[in-house]
N, C-alpha and C positions, 0 to 999 in steps of 0.2 A: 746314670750320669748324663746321656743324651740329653733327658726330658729336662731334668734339674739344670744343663747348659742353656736346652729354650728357653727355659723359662726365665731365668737371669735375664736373657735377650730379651724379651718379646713382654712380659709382666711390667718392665718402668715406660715401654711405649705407650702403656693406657694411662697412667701417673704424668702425664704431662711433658714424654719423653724423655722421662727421668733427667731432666734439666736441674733441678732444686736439689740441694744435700739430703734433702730426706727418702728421695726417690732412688738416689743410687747409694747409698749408704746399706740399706737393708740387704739389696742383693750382694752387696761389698762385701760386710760381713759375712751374712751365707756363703757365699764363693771362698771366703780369705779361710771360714773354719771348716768350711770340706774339704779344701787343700789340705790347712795342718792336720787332718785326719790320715791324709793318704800316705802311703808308703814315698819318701822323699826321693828326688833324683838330681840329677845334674842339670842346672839349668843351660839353653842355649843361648847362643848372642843374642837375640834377637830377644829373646827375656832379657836376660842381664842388662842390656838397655835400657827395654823398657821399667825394670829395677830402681834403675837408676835415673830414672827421668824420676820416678814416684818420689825417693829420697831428697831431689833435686829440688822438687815444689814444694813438702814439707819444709823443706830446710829454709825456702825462700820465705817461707808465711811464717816462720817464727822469728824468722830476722828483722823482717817491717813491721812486727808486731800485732801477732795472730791474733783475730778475732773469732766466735763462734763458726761465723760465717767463712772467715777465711781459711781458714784451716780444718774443713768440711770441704771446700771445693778443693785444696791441695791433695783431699783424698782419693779422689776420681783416678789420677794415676794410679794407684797402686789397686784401686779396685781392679781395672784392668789388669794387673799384671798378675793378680787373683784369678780371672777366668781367663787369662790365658798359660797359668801353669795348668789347671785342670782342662784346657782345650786340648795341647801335645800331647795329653794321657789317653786321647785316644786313638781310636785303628781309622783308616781310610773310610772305612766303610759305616761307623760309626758319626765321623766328618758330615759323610754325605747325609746320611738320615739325620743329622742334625741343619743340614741348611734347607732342607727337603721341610722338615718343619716351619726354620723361620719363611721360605718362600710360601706353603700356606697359609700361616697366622698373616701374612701381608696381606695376601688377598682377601683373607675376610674383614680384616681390619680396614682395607678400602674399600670392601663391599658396605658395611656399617657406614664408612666417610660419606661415601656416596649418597645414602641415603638419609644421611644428615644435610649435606649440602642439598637435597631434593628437599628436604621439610620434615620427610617421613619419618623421621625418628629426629624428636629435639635432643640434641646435647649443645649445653650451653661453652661456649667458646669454640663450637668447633667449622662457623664458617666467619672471616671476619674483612669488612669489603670484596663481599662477594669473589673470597681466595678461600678455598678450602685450606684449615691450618690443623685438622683432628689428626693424629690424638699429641701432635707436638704442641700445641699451642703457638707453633710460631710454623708460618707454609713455606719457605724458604727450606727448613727441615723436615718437615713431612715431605716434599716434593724432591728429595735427595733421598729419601728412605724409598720410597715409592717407586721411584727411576730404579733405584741400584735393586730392589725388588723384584722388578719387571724383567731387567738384563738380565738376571739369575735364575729368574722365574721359567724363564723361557728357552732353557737348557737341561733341564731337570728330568732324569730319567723317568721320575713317575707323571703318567699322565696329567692326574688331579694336580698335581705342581703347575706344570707348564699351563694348562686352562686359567693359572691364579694371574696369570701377564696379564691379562685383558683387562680387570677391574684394578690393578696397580696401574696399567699406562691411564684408563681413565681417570682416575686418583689425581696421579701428576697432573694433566692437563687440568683437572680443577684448581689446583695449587696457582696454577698459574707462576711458579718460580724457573725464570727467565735463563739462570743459569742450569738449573737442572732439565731444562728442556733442550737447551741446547746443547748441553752432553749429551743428554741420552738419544739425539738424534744425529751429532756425531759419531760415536758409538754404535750406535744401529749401520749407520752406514760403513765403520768400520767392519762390523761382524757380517756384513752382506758380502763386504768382498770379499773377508775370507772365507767365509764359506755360500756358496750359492744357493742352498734347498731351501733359505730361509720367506721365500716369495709372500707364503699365507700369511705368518704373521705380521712382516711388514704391512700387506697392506691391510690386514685388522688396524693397526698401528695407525696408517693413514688416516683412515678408515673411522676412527674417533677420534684423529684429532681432527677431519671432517664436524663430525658431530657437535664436538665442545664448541668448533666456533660460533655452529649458527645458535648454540645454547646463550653463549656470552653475545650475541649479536641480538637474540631475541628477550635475552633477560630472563628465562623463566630457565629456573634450573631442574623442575619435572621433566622436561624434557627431556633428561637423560634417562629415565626409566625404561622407556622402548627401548632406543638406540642401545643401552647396556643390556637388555634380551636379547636383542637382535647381535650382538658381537660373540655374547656368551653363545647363540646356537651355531653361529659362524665357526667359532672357535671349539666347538665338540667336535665339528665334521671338514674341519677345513683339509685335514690330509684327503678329504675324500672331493669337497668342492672346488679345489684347486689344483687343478691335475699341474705337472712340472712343465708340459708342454705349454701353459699358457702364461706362465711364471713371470717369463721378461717381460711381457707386455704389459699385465695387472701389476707388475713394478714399475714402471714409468707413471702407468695412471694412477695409482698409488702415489707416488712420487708429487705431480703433479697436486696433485688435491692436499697433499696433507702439505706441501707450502703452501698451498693458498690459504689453509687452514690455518694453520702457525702464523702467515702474515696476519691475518683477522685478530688472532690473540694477542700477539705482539703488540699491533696498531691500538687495541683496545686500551693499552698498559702503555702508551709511550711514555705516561710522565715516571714509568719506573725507572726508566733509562738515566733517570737522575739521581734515583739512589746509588746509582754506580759512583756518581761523582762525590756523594757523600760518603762513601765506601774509599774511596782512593784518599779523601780530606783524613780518612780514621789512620787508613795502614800508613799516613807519610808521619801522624801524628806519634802515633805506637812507634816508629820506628825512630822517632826523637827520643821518646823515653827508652826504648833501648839502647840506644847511643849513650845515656844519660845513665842506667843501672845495669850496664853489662854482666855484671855477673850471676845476681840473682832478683832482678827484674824487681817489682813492684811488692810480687807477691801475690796471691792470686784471690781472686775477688775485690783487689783494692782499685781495679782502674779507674773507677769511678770517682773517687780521692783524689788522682794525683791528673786526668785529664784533663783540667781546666789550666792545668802549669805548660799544658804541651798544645792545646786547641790551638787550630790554625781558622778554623770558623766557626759557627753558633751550630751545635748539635748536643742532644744528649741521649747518652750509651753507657751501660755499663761495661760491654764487652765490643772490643774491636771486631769486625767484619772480615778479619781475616786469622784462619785457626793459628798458623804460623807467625805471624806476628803477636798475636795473642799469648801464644804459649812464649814466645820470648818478653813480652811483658811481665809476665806472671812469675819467670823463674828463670830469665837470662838467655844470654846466646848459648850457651852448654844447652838449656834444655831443647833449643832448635834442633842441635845438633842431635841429642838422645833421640829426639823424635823421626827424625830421617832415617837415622841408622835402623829405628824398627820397621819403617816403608819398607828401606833396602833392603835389610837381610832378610822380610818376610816374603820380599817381592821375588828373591834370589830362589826359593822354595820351587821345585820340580812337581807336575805333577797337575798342578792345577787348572781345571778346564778356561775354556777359553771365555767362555759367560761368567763365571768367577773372576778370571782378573781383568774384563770388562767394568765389571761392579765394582772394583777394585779402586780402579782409574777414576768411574765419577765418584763416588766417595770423595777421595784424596784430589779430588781435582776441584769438586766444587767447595771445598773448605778453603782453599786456597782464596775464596772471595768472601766468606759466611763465617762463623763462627759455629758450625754444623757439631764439632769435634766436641761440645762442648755441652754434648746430648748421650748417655753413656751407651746407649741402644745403637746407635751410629756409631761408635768406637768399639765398642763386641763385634757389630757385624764388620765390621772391614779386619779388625784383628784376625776373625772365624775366614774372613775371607784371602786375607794375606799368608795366612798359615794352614790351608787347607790343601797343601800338598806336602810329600813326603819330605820328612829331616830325619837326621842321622838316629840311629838308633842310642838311645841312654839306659842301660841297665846299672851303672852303678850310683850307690845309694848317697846324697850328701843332705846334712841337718839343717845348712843352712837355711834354703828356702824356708821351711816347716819353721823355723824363726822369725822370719819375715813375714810367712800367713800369716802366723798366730798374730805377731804384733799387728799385721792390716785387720784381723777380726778384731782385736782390743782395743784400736783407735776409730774403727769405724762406728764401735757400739760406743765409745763414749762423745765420739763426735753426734752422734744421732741421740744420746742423754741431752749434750748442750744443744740440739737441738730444739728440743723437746721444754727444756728451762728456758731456753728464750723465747720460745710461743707463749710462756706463762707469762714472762716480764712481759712479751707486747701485752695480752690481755688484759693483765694489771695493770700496765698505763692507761690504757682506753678506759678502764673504769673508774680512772682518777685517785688509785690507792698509793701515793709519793709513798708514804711511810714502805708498804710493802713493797713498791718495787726498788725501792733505794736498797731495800735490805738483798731481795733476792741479786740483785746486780752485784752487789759488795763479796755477796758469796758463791756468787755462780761463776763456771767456765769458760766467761766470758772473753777473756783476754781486753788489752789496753786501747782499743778501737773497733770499731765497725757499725753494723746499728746498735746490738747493743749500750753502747756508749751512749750514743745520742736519746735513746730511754733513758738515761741513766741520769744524765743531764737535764733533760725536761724534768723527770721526777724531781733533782735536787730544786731545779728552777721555782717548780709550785711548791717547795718545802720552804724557800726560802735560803736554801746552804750557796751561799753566793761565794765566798771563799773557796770552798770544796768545787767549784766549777773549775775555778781560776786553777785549782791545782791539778784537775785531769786534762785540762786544756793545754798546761804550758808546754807540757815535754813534747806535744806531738808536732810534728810537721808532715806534709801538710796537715789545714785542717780541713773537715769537711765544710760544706756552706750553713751548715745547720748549727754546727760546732762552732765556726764562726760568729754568729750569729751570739747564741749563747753567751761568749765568750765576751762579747760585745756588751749585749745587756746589764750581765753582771756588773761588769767593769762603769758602766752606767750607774746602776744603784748604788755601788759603792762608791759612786761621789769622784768618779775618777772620767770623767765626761771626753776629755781630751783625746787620753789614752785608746778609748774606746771607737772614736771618730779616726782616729789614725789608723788604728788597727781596721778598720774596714777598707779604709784609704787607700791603705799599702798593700794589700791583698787586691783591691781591684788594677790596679798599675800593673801586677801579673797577671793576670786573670781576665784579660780584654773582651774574650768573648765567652767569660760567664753571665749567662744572659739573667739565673736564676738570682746569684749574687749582687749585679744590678738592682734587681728588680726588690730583694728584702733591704741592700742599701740605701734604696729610694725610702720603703715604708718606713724602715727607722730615723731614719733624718725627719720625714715629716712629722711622725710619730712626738720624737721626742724633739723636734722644736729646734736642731743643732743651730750653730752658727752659720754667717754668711759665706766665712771664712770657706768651712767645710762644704756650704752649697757649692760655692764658684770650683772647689777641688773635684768636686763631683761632676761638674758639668762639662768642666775639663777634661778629664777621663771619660766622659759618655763622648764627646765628640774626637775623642784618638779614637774609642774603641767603633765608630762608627766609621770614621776615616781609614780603618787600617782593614779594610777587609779586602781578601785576597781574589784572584781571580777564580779560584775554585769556588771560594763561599761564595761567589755572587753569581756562577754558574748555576750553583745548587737553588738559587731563585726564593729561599725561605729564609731570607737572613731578615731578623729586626732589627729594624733602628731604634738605639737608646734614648729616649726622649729626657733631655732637659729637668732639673730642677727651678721651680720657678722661687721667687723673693723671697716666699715665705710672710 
């Protein structure tokens, strides 16, 4: 059960972070039908929550009208609540030899990063602006895996464990992600005061973040291949190199050095300092639309739909940059709520080392900025890490769970089928088969929105079924900008010209800083030749939506101006 928990963990971090439905679906099901295999028990708060967060986000994706897509990411909760009924099935001891594994597999896993970001082993996507981002595909999350690696790493009764900190702190510092460095060097300096033996690793810790800077300073990322022997032989004999008597002093110059080092990083990055502002423009945006669908939020996977109703400036995201407002988009103020309760009652848990709920803290802390929570390998480890100390004993037997497995193993395998159906429909559209992909969409799992749709739409478009547009188009609101679009044309060929100029019209007057709907408004107007009428309407809307930008978008310093239509 140990290995089969690793590997749940540790197997979607090489998949892309298990970010995509098809990465955390597989191990969903396997976890959901090991469960309903096992002997049933009683579940604790802190599941029953989590339970019910799971039901929470279903319920929300079938309300706004669940897409393949949608209703694949509403499964991610209950996957979790999968591996954490078979987590509390096991003994303490069994706990530790299971985080003893994932703080290994980290370290080789940043051993590999490392030497990707050096050259020495090509993996494509895994260094991107000179930021290490392997194997999330996004450095923000790898450098929050990494961190809370290293804090854990470096508590771990077995040797070979604790040696694995060195190439995770290198890792992060590759990452270069601003928030997880600065946890994990608050944190550090929490775990120094409370306990004082910690001197050698600290200033190993300095010590590369020395290193990285003059790496990022000089540009050549081989340069880490010494300096990482050189920490690695440090760190074999550092209880022997660094006697206790010299402790305070190799921490101050420690100290010293590794801000100077961090200032170099920092300084290298300042124009990151502006994604924060793009980040603050998201969660004030997000928290409009939960004002706006308090109960069961958007729906999950749909932000990207209903964001251009709520933009306060020109950006494009499918997911908010903050987990908590994320999850209240996706499935309301209740699912905030479900989700704290599992912080708190895991947090309430006796028992747990002090580098555990270190790890604990950045986890949950740097989601609080990132959309992190929404990697499933990051939600097992902080689960594994929230629950890794002792709760009450459950010997007696109840059926429900083992109802609820089953059901997370039988929805996860048919959500990973409509998976699997809509990779066909993309391919079939790409090869330009309308007949086949009209048919496969009409019969597949698709549900009444998502991309599927807009396949779906293209296909009828080159078929010609212009009526059958008009009819998948009118129930929904919003539309997307693509579906718009469509919606548009149709309405064009079928002789209805006005109709169709409006309807772009009136979606742009909401929609001020859709830059992309702009921008296919403009083509279709030239395209098809509209009237002056609808020029001057257009150029009126492009000079509100340019006039009305807020003091944050024009912080954020990347806002465009909509340029004019001319006579014609």
């Amino acid at each position: 059960m140990v290995y089969g928990l690793a590997a749940a963990i540790l197997l979607p971090v090489l998949i892309q972070g298990g970010f995509y439905p098809t990465a955390f679906l597989i191990p969903g099901a396997a976890l959901a039908g090991a469960g309903a295999l096992r002997r049933g028990r009683a579940l604790e708060r802190g599941e029953r929550a989590l339970w019910a967060l799971a039901l929470l986000y279903l319920l929300a994706s079938l309300v706004r009208g669940y897409s393949a897509s949608s209703l694949a990411q509403a499964c991610l909760p209950a996957c979790c609540g999968a591996f954490l009924y078979l987590y509390l099935s096991l003994s303490q001891g069994e706990k530790g030899r299971l985080l003893d594994w994932v703080a290994l597999a980290s370290g080789l896993f940043a051993g590999i990063a490392i030497l990707a970001f050096c050259g020495v082993v090509p993996l494509t996507g895994a260094v991107s602006a000179r930021r290490l981002q392997f194997t999330f595909q996004y450095a923000n999350a790898a450098g929050s895996w990494f961190a809370a690696a290293a804090l854990l790493a470096q508590d771990r009764e077995e040797a070979r464990a604790r040696r694995m900190s060195l190439p995770c702190v290198t890792a992060l510092l590759l990452t270069r992600s601003m928030g997880a460095l600065a946890l994990y060097g608050i944190l550090q300096l929490v775990r120094l005061w409370r306990r004082r033996g910690l001197w050698g690793e600290l200033v190993l810790t300095h010590a590369s973040a020395v290193l990285l800077a003059g790496v990022f300073l000089l540009g050549e990322g081989w340069l880490c291949l010494p300096g990482l022997a050189l920490l690695y032989g440090l760190g074999w004999y550092q209880d022997r190199l660094i006697p206790a008597a010299l402790g305070w002093k190799l921490h101050w110059l420690g100290l010293i050095a590794g801000g100077a080092g961090a200032a170099v990083i920092l300084a290298s990055r300042w124009r990151g300092a502006l994604t924060f502002v793009e980040r603050l423009v998201q969660i004030i945006d997000g928290l409009g639309a939960v004002a706006r669908y308090p109960l069961l939020g958007v729906g999950a996977g749909n932000w990207s739909r209903y964001s251009p109703l709520f933009q306060s400036a020109q950006y494009s995201s499918t997911l908010i940059h903050s987990s908590p407002v994320q999850i209240g988009v996706d499935a309301g103020v209740l699912a905030v709520a479900l989700a704290a309760a599992v912080l708190v009652l895991g947090w309430r848990r006796r028992g747990r080392s002090q580098a555990e709920s270190l790890a604990c803290l950045l986890l949950a802390g740097h989601s609080l900025l990132d959309f992190t929570l929404q990697f499933l390998p990051i939600d097992l480890l902080l689960l594994a890490l929230l629950f890794a100390g002792e709760g009450p004993e459950r010997r007696d037997r109840r059926l429900a769970p083992q109802v609820a497995l089953l059901g997370t193993a039988v929805l996860c395998a048919g959500m990973l089928f409509g998976q699997m159906q809509y990779k066909s429909l993309v391919y079939t559209c790409r090869a330009g088969d309308w007949e086949a992909a009209s048919a496969r969409y009409e019969r597949g799992p698709f549900g009444a929105s998502g991309e599927a749709r807009e396949l779906y739409l293209q296909a009828c478009y080159g078929l010609g079924r212009l009526e059958r547009i008009l009819e998948e188009t009118g129930p929904l609101d919003p539309l997307s900008t693509q579906e718009l679009l469509y919606r548009a044309q149709a309405l064009w060929r079928l002789g209805r010209e006005d109709e169709a100029c409006r309807l772009l019209l009136s979606q742009l007057e909401g929609q001020l800083y859709n830059v992309a709907l702009f921008t296919e408004t403009r083509n279709f107007f030239t395209d098809w030749g509209v009237g002056p009428e609808y020029r001057a309407e257009y150029n009126r809307l492009a000079a509100l939506s340019n006039g009305s930008w807020t003091a944050l978008g024009t912080l954020k310093g990347d806002q465009i101006e909509i340029e004019p239509m001319g006579e014609g």
